[in-house]
C-alpha positions in Angstrom: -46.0 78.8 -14.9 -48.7 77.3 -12.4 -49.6 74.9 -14.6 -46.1 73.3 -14.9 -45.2 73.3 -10.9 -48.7 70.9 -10.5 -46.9 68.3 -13.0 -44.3 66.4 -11.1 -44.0 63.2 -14.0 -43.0 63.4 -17.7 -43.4 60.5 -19.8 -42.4 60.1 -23.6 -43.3 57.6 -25.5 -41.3 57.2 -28.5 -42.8 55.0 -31.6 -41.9 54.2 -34.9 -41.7 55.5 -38.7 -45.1 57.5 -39.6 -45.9 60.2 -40.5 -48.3 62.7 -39.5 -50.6 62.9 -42.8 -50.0 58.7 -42.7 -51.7 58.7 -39.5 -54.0 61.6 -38.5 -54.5 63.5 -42.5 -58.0 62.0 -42.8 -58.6 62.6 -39.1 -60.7 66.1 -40.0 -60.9 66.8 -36.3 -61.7 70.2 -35.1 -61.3 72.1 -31.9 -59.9 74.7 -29.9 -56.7 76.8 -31.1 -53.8 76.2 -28.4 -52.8 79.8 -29.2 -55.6 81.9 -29.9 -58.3 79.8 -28.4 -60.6 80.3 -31.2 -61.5 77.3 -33.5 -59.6 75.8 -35.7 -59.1 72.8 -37.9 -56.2 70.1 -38.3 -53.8 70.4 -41.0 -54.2 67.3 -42.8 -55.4 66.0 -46.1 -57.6 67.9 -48.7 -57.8 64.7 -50.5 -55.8 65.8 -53.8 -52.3 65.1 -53.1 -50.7 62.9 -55.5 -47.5 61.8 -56.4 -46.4 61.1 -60.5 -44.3 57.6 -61.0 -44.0 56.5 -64.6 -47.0 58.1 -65.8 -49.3 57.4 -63.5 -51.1 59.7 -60.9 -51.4 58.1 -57.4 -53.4 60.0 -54.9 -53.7 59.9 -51.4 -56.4 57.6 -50.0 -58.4 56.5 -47.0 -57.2 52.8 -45.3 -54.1 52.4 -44.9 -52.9 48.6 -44.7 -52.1 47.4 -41.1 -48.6 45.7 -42.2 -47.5 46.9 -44.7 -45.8 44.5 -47.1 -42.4 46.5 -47.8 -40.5 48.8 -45.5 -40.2 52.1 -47.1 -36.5 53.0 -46.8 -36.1 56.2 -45.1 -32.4 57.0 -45.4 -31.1 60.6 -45.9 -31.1 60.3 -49.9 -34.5 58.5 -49.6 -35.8 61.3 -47.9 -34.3 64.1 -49.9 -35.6 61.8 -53.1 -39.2 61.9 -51.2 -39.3 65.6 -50.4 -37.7 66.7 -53.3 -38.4 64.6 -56.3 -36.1 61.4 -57.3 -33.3 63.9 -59.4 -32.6 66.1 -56.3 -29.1 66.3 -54.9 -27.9 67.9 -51.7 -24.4 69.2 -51.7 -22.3 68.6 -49.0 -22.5 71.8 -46.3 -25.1 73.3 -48.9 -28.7 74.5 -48.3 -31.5 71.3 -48.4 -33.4 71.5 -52.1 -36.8 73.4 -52.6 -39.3 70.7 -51.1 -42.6 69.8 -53.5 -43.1 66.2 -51.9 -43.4 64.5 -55.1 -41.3 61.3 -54.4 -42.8 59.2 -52.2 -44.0 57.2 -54.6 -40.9 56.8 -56.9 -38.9 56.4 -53.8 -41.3 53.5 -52.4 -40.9 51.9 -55.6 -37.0 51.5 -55.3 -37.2 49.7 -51.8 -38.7 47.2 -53.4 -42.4 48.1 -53.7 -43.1 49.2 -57.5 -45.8 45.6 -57.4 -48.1 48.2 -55.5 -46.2 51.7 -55.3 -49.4 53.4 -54.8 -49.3 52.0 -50.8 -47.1 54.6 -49.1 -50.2 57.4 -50.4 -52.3 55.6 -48.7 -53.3 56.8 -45.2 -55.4 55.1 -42.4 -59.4 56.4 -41.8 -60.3 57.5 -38.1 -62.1 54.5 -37.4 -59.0 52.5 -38.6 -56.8 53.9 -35.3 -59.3 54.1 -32.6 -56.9 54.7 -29.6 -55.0 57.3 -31.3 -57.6 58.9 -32.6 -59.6 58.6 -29.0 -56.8 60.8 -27.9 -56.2 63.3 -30.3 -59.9 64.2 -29.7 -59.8 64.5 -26.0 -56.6 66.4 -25.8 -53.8 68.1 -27.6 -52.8 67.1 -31.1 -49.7 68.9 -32.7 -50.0 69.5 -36.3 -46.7 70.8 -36.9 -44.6 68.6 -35.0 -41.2 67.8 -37.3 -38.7 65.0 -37.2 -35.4 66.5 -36.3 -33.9 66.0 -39.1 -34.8 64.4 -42.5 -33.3 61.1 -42.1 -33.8 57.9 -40.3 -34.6 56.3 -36.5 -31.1 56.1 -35.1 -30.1 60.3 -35.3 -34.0 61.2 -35.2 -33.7 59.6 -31.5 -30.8 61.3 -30.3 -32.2 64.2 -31.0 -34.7 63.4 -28.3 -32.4 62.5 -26.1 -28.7 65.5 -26.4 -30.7 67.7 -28.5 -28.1 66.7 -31.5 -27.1 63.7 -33.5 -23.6 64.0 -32.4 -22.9 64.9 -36.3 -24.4 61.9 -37.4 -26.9 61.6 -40.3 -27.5 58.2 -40.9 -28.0 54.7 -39.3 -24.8 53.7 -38.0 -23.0 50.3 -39.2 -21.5 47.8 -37.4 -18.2 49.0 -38.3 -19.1 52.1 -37.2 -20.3 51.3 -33.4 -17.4 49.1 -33.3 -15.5 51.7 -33.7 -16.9 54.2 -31.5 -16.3 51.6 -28.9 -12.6 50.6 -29.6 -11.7 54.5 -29.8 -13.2 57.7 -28.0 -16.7 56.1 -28.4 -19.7 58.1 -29.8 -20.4 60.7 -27.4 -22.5 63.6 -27.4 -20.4 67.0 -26.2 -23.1 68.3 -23.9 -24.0 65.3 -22.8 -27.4 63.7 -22.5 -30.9 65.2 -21.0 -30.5 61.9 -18.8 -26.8 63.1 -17.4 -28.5 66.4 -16.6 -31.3 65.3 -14.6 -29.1 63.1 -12.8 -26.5 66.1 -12.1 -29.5 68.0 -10.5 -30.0 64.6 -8.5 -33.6 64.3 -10.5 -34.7 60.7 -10.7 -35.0 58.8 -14.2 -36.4 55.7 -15.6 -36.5 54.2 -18.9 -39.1 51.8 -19.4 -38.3 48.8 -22.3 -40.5 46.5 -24.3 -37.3 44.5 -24.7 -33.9 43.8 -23.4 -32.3 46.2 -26.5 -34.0 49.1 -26.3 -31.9 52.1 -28.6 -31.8 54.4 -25.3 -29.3 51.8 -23.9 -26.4 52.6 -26.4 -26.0 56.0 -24.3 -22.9 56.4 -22.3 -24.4 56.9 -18.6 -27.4 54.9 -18.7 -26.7 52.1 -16.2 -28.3 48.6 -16.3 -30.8 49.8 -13.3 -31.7 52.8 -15.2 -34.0 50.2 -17.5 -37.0 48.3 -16.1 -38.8 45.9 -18.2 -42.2 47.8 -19.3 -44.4 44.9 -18.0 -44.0 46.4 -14.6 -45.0 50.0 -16.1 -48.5 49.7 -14.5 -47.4 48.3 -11.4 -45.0 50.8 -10.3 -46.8 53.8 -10.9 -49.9 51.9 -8.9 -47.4 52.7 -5.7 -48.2 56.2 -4.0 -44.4 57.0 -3.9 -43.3 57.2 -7.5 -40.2 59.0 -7.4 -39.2 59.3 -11.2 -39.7 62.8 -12.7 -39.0 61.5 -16.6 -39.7 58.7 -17.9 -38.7 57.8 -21.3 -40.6 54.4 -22.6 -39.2 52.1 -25.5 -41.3 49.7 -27.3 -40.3 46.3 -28.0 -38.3 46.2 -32.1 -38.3 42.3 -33.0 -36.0 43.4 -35.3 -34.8 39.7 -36.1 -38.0 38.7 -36.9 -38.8 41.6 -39.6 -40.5 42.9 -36.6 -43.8 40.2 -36.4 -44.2 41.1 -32.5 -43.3 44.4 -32.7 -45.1 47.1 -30.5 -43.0 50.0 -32.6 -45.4 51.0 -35.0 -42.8 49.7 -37.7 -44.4 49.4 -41.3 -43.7 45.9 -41.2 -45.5 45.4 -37.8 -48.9 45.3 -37.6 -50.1 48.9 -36.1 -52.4 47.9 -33.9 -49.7 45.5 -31.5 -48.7 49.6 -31.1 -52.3 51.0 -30.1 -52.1 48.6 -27.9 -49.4 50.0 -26.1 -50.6 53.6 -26.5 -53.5 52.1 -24.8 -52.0 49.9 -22.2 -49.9 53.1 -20.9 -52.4 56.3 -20.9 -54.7 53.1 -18.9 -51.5 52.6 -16.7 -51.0 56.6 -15.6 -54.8 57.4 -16.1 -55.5 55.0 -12.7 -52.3 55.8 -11.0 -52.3 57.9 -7.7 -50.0 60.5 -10.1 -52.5 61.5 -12.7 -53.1 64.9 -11.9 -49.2 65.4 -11.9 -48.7 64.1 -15.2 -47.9 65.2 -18.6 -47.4 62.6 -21.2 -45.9 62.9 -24.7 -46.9 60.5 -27.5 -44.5 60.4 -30.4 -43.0 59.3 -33.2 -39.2 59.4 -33.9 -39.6 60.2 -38.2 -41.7 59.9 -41.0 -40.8 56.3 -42.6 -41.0 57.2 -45.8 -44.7 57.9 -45.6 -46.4 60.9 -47.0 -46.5 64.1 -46.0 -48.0 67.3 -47.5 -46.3 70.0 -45.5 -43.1 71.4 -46.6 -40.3 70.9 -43.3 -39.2 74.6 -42.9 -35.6 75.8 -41.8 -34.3 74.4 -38.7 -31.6 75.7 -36.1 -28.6 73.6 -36.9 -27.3 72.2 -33.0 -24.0 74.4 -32.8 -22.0 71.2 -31.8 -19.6 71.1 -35.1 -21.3 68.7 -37.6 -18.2 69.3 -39.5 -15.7 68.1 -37.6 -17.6 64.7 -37.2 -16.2 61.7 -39.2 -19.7 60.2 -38.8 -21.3 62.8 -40.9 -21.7 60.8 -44.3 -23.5 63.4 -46.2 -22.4 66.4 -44.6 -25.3 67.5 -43.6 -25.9 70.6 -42.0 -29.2 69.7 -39.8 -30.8 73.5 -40.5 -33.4 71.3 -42.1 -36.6 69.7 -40.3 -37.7 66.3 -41.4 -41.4 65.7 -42.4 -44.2 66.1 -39.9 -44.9 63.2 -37.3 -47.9 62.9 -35.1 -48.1 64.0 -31.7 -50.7 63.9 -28.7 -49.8 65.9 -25.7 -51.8 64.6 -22.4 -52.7 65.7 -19.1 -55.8 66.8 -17.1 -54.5 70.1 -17.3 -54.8 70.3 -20.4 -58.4 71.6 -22.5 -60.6 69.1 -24.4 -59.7 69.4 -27.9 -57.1 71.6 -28.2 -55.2 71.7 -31.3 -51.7 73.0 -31.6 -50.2 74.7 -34.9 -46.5 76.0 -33.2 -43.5 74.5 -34.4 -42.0 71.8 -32.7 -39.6 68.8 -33.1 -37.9 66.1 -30.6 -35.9 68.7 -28.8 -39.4 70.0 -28.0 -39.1 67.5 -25.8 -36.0 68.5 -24.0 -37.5 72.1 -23.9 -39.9 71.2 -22.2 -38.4 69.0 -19.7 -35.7 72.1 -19.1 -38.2 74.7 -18.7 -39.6 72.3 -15.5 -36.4 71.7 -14.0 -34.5 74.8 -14.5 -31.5 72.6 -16.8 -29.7 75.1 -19.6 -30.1 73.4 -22.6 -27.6 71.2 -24.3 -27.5 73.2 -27.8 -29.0 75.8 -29.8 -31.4 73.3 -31.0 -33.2 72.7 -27.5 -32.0 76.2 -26.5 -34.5 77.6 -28.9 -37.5 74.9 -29.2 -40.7 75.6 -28.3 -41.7 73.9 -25.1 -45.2 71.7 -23.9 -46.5 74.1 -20.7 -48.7 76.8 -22.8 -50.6 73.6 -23.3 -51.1 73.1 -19.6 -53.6 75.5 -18.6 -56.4 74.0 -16.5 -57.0 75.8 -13.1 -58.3 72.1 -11.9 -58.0 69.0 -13.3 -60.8 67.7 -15.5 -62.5 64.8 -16.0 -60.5 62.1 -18.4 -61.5 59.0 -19.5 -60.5 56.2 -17.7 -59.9 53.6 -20.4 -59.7 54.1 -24.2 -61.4 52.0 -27.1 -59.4 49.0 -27.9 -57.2 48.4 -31.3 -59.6 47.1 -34.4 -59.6 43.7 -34.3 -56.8 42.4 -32.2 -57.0 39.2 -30.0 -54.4 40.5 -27.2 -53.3 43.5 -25.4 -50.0 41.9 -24.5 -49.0 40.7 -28.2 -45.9 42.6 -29.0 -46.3 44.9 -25.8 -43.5 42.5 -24.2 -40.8 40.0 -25.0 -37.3 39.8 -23.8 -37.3 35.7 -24.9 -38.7 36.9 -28.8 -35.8 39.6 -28.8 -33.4 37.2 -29.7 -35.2 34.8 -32.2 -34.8 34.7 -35.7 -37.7 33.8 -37.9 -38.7 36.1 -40.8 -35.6 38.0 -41.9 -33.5 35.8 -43.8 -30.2 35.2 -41.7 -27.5 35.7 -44.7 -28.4 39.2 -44.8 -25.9 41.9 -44.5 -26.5 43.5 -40.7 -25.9 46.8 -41.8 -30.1 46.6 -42.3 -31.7 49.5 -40.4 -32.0 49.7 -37.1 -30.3 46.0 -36.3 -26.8 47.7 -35.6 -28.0 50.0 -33.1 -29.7 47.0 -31.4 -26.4 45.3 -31.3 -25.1 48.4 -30.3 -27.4 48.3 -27.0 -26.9 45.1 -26.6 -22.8 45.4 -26.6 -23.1 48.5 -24.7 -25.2 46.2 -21.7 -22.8 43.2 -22.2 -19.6 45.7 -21.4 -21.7 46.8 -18.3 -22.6 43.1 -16.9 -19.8 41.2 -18.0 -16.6 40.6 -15.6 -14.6 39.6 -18.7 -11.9 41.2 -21.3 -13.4 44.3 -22.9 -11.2 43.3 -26.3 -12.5 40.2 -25.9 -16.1 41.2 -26.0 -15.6 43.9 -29.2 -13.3 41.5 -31.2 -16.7 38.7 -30.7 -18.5 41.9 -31.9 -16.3 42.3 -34.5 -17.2 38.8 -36.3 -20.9 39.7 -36.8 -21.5 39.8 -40.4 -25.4 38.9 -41.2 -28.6 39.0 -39.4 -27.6 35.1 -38.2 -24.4 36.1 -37.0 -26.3 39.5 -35.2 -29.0 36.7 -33.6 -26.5 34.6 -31.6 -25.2 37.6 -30.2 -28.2 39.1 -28.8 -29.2 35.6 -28.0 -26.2 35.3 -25.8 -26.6 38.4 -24.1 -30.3 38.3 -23.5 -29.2 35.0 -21.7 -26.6 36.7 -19.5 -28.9 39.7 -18.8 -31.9 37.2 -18.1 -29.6 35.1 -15.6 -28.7 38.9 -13.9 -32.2 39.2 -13.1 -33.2 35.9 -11.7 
């Protein structure tokens, strides 16, 4: 394809926990097919989709909160309980229940928000996410973009990154990565889309809004693969860029309930994450490598957010879910998780183009393959629709040079950045189990960084891994190693 040979740099940026009705169903934006090239219409919202909780109708509705004051859970059973309605059960190895999206609301309710359980229907107005929506309008938005599978961040991401979970369908627990790292280790058996490109001797960088981004739990990723995202804009202001894809991490502030989050978490506020949408399209816009770029903006699952559109069958991996000890509810991953939002961007690519082809994470990896002439790591990425129909132009087109700003927001840089904040508690109370979300796979990148700075006893550094118990016990851990990583730097 011509118009994939012009692009030279692929970046991803990965957010957090929305999905794509959440974000873009009141968006009622029009434009060109991607396929047929007639016009077409997004598939959001009609505006009567409820959900039934204890005799009450809650609709959807325009204006979504900014912070939202619970975190819908988004487990495996909270998902099947969304999708399917709070009685479903999935049997182990079985086929996923008939979807009719009526739990979201019942499901909300259990994590701890029946004072307002009408709050996860409601989903934000255009005006609401201006930088978002500036984009969606001036390039390609995908409509039918899935998670990979219908469960939470941690095997959602490493979908994005092997194509597969590894056989894992939860988030992980601490005894869990302490495990994988006393024994054979988690491990992917095709490896990683990172360990390909480096095969083929293809540079890579990954980009992080804090010292513990989730990318760094992969075996392979080396301390100078990461580069703190603060000097995103500055390095690609160079003429000689050399990295082909770049994978970009926002910043969690997990220990804080995530207060300076840039990750789009419900309990962040979503503009900190606008921010950064905005701060990087600004970033490659101005470079010397626009009209060699493609860049991805996505989300890793759907939060426990509404959706409308049923998840159709997926293409299980082929790398033995069965045999994996990790796999809690043996899931067979020939399911799609709900729809998350995604704008595709380059000058290549039409004004307004709207895209209705199935796609999920391993899109990404399609894509990425496709360019570089890899063979794809599993069936999953084997058979994934890739990105370059999109990228069509003969020339490049004009683009807008800088977006909108976030509603309301008195800094750019609050929550784009903060290495010293990744390590403070304040917020989440510290006698809380860890086994909370995505704090073990924080701790997990941060171990996986300490075994690759530190000169000392590997036993040593898993049994002092071994003793973390609550969120307090997790904070003076990453405390310590975000000093030992800041003192590397200097």
């Amino acid at each position: 394809m011509a118009g994939m040979d012009r692009i030279e740099h692929i970046f991803v940026l990965m957010l957090e926990n929305r999905s794509f009705d959440h974000m873009l169903g009141f968006s009622s934006l029009e434009g060109t097919d991607a396929e047929t090239g007639e016009r077409t219409a997004i598939r959001g919202l009609a505006g009567n989709e409820s959900n039934d909780f204890e005799g009450q109708i809650y609709g959807v509705a325009r204006g979504a909160d900014y912070v939202m004051p619970v975190d819908p859970h988004h487990e495996f059973p909270d998902i099947l309980h969304q999708l399917c309605g709070h009685a479903a059960v999935y049997q182990p190895g079985g086929t996923y229940p008939a979807v009719n999206n009526s739990g979201y609301v019942a499901s909300y309710a259990a994590s701890g928000g029946n004072q307002a359980p009408g709050e996860v229907m409601k989903c934000f107005a255009p005006e609401q996410l201006p930088v978002l929506y500036a984009l969606a309008r001036e390039f390609a938005v995908c409509d039918n973009w899935h998670a990979s599978m219908p469960g939470p961040t941690w095997p959602n991401r490493m979908f994005v990154h092997a194509g597969s979970s590894g056989g894992l369908d939860h988030s992980p627990s601490m005894a869990e990565i302490v495990e994988w790292e006393a024994g054979p280790g988690y491990d992917f058996l095709n490896h990683t889309i990172f360990d390909l490109l480096k095969a083929k001797g293809i540079k890579r960088r990954i980009y992080a809004g804090d010292h513990f981004p989730m990318v760094a739990a992969l075996r392979g990723i080396g301390l100078d693969d990461i580069r703190e995202y603060e000097h995103f804009a500055a390095d690609l202001a160079s003429d000689t860029y050399p990295y082909s894809y770049i994978f970009i991490e926002p910043s969690y502030d997990v220990l804080r309930n995530y207060k300076n989050s840039s990750s789009q978490h419900p309990l962040a506020d979503i503009r900190k994450g606008e921010a950064l949408i905005k701060v990087t399209y600004e970033a490659v816009r101005n470079s010397p490598h626009w009209e060699k770029s493609l860049l991805i903006f996505t989300w890793d699952e759907n939060g426990g957010f509404y959706d409308h559109a049923d998840p159709p069958a997926a293409i299980a991996p082929g790398d033995s879910w069965e045999k994996s000890k990790y796999n809690r509810y043996g899931f067979t991953f020939e399911k799609y998780g709900p729809r998350v939002p995604v704008v595709v961007v380059s000058p290549f690519i039409r004004q307004g183009v709207i895209d209705h082809r199935l796609y999920d994470h391993t899109s990404v990896l399609a894509t990425i393959e496709k360019r570089y002439g890899l063979v794809g790591m599993t069936n999953r990425d084997r058979t994934a629709n890739n990105l370059w129909p999109l990228v069509q132009g003969a020339e490049a087109r004009p683009a807008p040079e800088s977006l909108p700003g976030p509603i309301e927001t008195d800094s750019l840089q609050a929550g784009i950045r903060g290495p010293s904040d990744a390590a403070t508690t304040g917020g989440a109370d510290v006698e809380d189990t860890v086994d909370n979300g995505n704090l073990p796979a924080i701790v997990y990148s941060a171990l996986q960084q300490h075994l690759r700075i530190s000169s000392g006893d590997r036993g040593e550094i898993l049994g002092r891994v071994r003793t973390i118990r609550t969120v307090g016990d997790a904070g003076e851990y990453l405390a310590e190693v975000d000093g030992e990583l800041n003192a590397r730097r200097l």
